[in-house]
C-alpha positions in Angstrom: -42.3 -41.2 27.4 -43.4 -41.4 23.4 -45.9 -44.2 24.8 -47.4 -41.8 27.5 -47.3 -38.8 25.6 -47.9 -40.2 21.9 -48.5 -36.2 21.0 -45.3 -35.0 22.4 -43.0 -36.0 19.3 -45.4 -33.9 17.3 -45.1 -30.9 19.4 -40.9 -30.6 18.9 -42.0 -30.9 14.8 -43.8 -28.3 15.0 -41.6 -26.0 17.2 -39.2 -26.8 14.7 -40.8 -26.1 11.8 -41.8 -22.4 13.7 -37.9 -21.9 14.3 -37.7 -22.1 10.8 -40.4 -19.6 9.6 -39.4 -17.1 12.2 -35.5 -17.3 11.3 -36.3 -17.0 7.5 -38.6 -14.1 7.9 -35.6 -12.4 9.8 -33.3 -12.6 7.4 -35.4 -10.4 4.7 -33.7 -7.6 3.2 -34.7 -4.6 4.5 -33.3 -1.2 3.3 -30.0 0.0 5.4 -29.9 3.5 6.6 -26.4 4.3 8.0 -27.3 8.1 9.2 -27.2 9.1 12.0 -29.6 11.1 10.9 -30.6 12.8 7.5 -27.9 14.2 5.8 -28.8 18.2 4.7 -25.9 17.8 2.1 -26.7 19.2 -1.6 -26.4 16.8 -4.4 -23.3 17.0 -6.1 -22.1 20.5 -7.5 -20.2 19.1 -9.8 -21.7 18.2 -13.4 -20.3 18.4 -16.8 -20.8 21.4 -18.7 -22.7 23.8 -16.3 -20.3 24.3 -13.3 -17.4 26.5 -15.0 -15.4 23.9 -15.6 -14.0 24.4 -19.3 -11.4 26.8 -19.7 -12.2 28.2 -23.2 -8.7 27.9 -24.3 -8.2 27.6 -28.2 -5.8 24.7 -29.6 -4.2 24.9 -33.0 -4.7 22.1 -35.4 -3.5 18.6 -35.8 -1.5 19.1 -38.3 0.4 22.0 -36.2 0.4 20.5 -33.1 2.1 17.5 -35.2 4.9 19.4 -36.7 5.6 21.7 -33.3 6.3 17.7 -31.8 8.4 17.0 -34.9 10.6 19.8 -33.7 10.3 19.8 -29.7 10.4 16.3 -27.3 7.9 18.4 -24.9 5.3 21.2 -26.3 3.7 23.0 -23.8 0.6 24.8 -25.2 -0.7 28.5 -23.4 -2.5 27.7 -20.2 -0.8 24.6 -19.1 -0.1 24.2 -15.4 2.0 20.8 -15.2 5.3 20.8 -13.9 7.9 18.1 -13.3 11.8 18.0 -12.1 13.0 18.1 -15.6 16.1 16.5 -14.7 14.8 13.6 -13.8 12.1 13.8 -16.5 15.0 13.6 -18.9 16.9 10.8 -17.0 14.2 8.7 -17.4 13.4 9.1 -21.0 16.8 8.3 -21.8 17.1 7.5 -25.6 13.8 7.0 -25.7 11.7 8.8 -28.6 9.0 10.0 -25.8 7.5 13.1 -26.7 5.3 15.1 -24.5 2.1 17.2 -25.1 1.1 19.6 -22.6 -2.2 21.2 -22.6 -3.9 23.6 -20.4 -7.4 22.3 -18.3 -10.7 22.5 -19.1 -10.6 21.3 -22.8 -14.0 20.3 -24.6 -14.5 16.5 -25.1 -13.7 17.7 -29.0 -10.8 19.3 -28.1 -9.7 15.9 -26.4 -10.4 13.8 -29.3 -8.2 16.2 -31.0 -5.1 15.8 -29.0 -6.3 12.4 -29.6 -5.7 12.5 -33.2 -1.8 13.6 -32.5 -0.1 10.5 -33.6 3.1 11.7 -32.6 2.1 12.4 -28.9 3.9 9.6 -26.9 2.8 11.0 -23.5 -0.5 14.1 -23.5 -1.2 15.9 -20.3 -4.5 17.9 -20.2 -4.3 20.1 -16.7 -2.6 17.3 -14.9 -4.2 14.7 -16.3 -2.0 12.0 -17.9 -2.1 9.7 -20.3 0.2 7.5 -22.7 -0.4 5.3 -25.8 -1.9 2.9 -23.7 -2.1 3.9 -19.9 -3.3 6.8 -18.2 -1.7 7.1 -14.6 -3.5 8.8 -11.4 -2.7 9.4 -7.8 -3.1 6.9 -5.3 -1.9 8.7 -2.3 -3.3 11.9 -0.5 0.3 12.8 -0.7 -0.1 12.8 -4.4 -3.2 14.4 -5.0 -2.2 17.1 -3.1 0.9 17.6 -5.1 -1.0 18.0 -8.1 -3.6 20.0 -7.0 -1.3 22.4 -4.8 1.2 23.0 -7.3 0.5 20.8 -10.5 3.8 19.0 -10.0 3.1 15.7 -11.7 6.7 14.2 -11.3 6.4 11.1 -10.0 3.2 10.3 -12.3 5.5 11.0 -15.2 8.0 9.4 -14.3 5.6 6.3 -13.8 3.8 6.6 -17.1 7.6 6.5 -19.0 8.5 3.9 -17.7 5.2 2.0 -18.2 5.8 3.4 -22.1 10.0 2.1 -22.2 8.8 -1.4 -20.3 10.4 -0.5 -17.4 9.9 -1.0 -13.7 8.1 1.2 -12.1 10.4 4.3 -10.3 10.5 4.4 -6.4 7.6 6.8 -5.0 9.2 10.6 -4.8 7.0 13.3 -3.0 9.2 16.3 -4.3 6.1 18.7 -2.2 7.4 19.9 1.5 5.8 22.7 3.5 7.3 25.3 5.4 6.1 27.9 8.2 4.4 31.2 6.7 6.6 34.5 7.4 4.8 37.2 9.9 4.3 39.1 6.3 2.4 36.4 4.9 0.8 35.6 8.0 -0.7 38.7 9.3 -3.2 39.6 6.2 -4.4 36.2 5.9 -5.5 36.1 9.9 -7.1 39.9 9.6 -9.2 39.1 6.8 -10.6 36.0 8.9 -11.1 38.1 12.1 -12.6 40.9 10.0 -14.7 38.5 8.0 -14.3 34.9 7.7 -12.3 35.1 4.4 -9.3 35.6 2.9 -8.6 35.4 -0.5 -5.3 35.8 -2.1 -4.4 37.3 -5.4 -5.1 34.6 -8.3 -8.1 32.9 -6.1 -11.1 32.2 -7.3 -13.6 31.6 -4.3 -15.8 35.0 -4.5 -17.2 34.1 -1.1 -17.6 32.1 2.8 -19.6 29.2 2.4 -22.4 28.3 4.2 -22.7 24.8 5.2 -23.9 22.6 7.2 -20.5 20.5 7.7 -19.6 21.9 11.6 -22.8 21.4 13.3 -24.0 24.8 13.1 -20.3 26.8 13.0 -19.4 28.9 9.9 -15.8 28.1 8.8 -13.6 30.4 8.2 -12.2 29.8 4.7 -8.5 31.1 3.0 -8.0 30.4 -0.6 -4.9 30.7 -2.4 -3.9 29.6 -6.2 -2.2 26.9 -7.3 1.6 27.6 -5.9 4.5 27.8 -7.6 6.4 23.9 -8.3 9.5 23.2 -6.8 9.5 25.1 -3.9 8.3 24.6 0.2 4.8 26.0 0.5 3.3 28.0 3.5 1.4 26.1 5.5 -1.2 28.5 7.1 -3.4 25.9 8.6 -1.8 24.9 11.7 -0.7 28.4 12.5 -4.4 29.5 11.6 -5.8 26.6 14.1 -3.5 28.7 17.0 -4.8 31.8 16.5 -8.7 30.4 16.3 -8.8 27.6 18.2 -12.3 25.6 18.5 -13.4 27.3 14.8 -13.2 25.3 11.8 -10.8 26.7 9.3 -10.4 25.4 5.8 -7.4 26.7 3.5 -7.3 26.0 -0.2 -4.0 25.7 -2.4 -6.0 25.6 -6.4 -7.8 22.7 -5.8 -6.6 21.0 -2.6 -8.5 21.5 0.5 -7.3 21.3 3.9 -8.9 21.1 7.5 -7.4 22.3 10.7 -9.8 22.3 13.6 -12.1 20.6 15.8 -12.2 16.7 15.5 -9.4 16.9 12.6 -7.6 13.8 12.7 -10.8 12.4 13.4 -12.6 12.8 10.1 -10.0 15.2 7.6 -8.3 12.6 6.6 -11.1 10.0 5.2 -12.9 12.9 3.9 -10.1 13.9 1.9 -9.3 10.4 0.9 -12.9 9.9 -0.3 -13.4 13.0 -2.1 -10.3 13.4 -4.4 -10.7 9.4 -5.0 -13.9 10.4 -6.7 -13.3 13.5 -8.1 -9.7 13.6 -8.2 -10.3 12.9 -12.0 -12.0 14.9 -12.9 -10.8 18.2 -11.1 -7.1 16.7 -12.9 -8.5 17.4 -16.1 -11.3 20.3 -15.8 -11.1 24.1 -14.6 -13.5 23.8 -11.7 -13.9 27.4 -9.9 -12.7 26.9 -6.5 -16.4 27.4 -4.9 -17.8 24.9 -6.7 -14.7 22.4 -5.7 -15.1 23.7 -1.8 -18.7 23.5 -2.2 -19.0 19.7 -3.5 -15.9 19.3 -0.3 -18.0 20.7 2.3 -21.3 18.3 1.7 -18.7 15.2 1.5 -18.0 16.6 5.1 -21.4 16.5 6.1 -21.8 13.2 4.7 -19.3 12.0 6.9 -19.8 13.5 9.8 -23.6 12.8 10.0 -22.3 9.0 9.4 -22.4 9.4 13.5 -19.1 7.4 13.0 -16.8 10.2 14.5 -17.8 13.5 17.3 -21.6 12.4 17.4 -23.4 9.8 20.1 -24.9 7.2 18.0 -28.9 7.2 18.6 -31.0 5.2 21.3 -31.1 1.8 19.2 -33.7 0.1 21.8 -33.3 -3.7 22.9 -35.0 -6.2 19.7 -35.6 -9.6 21.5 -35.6 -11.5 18.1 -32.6 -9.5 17.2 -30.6 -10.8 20.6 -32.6 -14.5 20.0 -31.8 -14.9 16.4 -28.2 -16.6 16.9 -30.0 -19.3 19.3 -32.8 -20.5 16.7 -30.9 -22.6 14.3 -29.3 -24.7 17.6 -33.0 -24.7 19.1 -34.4 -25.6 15.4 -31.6 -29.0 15.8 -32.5 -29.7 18.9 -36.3 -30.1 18.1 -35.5 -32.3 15.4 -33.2 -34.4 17.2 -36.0 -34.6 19.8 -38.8 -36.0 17.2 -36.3 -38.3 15.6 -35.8 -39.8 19.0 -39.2 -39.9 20.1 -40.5 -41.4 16.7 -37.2 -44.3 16.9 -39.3 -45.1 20.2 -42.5 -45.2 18.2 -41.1 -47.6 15.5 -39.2 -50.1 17.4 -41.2 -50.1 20.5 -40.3 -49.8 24.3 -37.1 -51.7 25.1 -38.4 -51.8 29.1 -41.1 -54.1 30.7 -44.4 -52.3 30.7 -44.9 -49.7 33.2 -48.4 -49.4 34.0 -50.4 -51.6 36.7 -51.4 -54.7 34.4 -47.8 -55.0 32.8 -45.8 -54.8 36.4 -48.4 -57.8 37.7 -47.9 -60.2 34.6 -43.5 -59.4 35.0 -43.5 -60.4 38.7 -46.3 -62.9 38.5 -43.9 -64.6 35.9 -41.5 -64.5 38.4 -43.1 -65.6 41.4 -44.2 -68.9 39.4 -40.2 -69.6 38.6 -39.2 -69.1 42.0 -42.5 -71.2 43.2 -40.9 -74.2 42.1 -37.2 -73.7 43.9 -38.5 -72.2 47.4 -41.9 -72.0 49.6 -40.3 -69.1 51.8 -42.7 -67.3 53.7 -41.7 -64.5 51.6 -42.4 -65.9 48.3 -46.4 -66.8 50.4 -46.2 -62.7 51.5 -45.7 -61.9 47.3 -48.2 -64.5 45.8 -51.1 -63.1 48.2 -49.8 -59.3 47.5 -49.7 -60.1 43.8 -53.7 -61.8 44.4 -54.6 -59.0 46.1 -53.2 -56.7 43.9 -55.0 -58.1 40.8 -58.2 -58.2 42.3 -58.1 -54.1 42.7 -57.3 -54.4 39.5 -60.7 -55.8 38.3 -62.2 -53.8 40.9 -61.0 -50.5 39.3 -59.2 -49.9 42.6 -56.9 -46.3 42.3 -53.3 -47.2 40.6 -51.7 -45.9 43.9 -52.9 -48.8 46.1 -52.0 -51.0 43.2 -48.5 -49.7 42.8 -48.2 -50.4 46.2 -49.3 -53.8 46.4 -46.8 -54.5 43.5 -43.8 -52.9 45.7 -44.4 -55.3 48.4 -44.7 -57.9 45.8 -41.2 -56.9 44.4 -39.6 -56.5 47.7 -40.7 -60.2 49.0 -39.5 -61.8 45.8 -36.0 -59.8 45.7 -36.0 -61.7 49.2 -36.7 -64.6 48.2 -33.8 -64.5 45.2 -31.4 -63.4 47.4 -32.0 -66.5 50.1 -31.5 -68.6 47.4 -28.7 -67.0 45.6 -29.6 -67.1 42.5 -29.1 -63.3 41.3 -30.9 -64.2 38.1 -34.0 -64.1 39.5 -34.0 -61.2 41.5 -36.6 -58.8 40.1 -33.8 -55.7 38.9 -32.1 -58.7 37.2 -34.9 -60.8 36.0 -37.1 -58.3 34.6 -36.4 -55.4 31.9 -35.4 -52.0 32.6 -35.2 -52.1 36.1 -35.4 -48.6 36.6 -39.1 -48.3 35.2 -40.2 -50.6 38.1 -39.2 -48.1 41.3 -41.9 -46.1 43.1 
């Protein structure tokens, strides 16, 4: 084939070498958008110093907070909303010379440096923030974050941090928070505010109004807002009930800084929302005074984040059918296969045909050769039937005869000699034995 088609070997190089251009152009990098479609989320509500977030509380001095731990294992400064199971607070401690500084949230970055400075601080906790000598602890679990933020209890961090601070194994995980069913009292003000008007806020709240937002695909949640609630005891757990009496609304309640779903496509999105936004603010909101509209406000555009991801309750766009993209896998075994084509075809080129000749002129000179061996060991009137088709066939030859009459002359040639081997019985000389590559003789 390389010796009929010399070109041919060059043809697979160069559809290699296209493979190759192609697949490298596909794999630029090319910016990801993984929208749905444009989120109409704000930018992040929360910044330092100009969302509400410090408390203005007032601290007395080093030197006082120093002697006030000289006295007491655990000082708990005006404003502080931490709370543990003291009991097992003290277990753990032990005889342990732990002491404990509690400070309210929402303290200025000088402020902090200044419980800093309190050498005799073993353990300081600024809202629910903790940190030791050398470790600060955080949640890890929704069930933990929403401990903290729903009624500051910090047990199990503290518990953690002690025994990071006496060398200890970690305690086993506690979750001292449980819910319990509202009462028809507690129920029935909280669902007439949100028929009336969307909102309900309880005494100590600090949301001043229903968001708007873009979160529920047009729908306006209803929102309740209560304060942090009191440690140590079952909380109401409105949300469910809520979800009864309003079924197909979004409804958001809010214990302090914990924020709850109940509603449409809940277990489909609530739970990763809530996972990714106190993971990345759960520090913060541990350590700062954030109103409760801008923590609910920063909430509700991680919502819409999420929900325009077109990962849950929306149909993910048209996306229409990319040839390259559905041919891309193929081209590196297509690239191979080119090379392992012009490889071949240029082994042919370099060590030459292993087969007799195959056109006109090389067929005659094989069987001529043939017919002069076999002249000398028979004069069959077969072997007379080749030598005049084998003279008749190279005169067309010189006479520029067509290759088809030739070919044939040559087959009748063949066929009369094969004869002739046969009679004798000398399979050596038959012409599929005698000559190379038998198969490049057949018509």
């Amino acid at each position: 084939m390389s010796e009929r088609w010399p070109w041919l070997r060059w043809v697979f190089l160069l559809t290699a070498a296209a493979l190759v251009v192609v697949f490298l152009l596909a794999q630029r990098q090319a910016e990801v958008d993984v929208s749905y479609a444009r989120s109409p989320s704000g930018k992040d509500t929360v910044s330092e110093g100009d969302a509400g977030e410090l408390s203005g509380a007032t601290l007395p001095s080093v030197a006082e907070l120093t002697d006030m731990l000289d006295k007491d294992k655990v000082v708990r400064l005006p404003g502080a909303v931490a709370g543990w199971d003291e009991a097992r607070v003290t277990r753990a401690i032990g005889d342990a010379d732990i002491r404990i500084l509690v400070a309210p949230p929402g303290l200025t970055d000088k402020q902090q440096k200044q419980l800093a400075d309190v050498k005799n601080a073993t353990i300081r906790i600024i809202g629910t923030d903790l940190h030791g000598s050398t470790y600060q602890v955080v949640p890890d679990r929704l069930a933990e974050w929403r401990a903290t933020f729903v009624t500051g209890d910090v047990t199990g961090l503290l518990l953690t941090l002690i025994a990071a601070e006496r060398d200890q194994p970690g305690p086993p995980e506690i979750d001292p928070f449980s819910w319990r069913a509202p009462t028809a009292a507690e129920l029935d003000p909280v669902a007439n505010d949100l028929r009336a008007g969307g909102l309900h806020l309880a005494a100590g709240a600090t949301l001043a109004k229903r968001p708007q937002t873009a979160a529920f695909g047009g729908q306006r949640p209803l929102v309740a807002a209560f304060p942090r609630q009191p440690p140590g005891q079952p909380v109401p757990e409105y949300g469910p009930t809520l979800a009864t009496l309003f079924p197909d609304q979004p409804i958001l309640v809010m214990y302090g800084n914990w924020i709850g779903y109940y509603g449409p496509h809940a277990g489909e999105f609530a739970d990763v929302t809530a996972a990714g936004f106190y993971a990345r603010f759960g520090d913060r909101l541990s350590g700062y005074a954030y109103p409760q509209a801008n923590v609910l406000g920063t909430y509700l555009d991680q919502v819409t984040d999420v929900r325009y991801a077109g990962l849950f309750d929306r149909p993910l766009p048209y996306r229409p059918l990319d040839p390259l993209r559905v041919a891309l896998p193929a081209l590196p075994w297509l690239f191979g296969a080119c090379v392992l084509a012009f490889l071949a075809l240029s082994a042919r080129s370099v060590l030459g045909p292993r087969t007799a000749p195959r056109t006109p002129p090389g067929r005659l000179a094989g069987l001529t050769t043939l017919a002069i061996e076999l002249s000398g060991l028979s004069h069959a009137p077969a072997l007379a039937r080749a030598l005049v088709a084998l003279q008749a066939a190279r005169s067309a030859l010189a006479e520029n005869l067509p290759d088809r009459h030739v070919a044939r002359l040559l087959t009748a040639a063949r066929r009369d000699l094969d004869t002739v081997a046969r009679d004798l019985g000398r399979a050596e000389y038959r012409p599929a034995n005698y000559l190379v590559g038998e198969l490049a003789w057949r018509d």
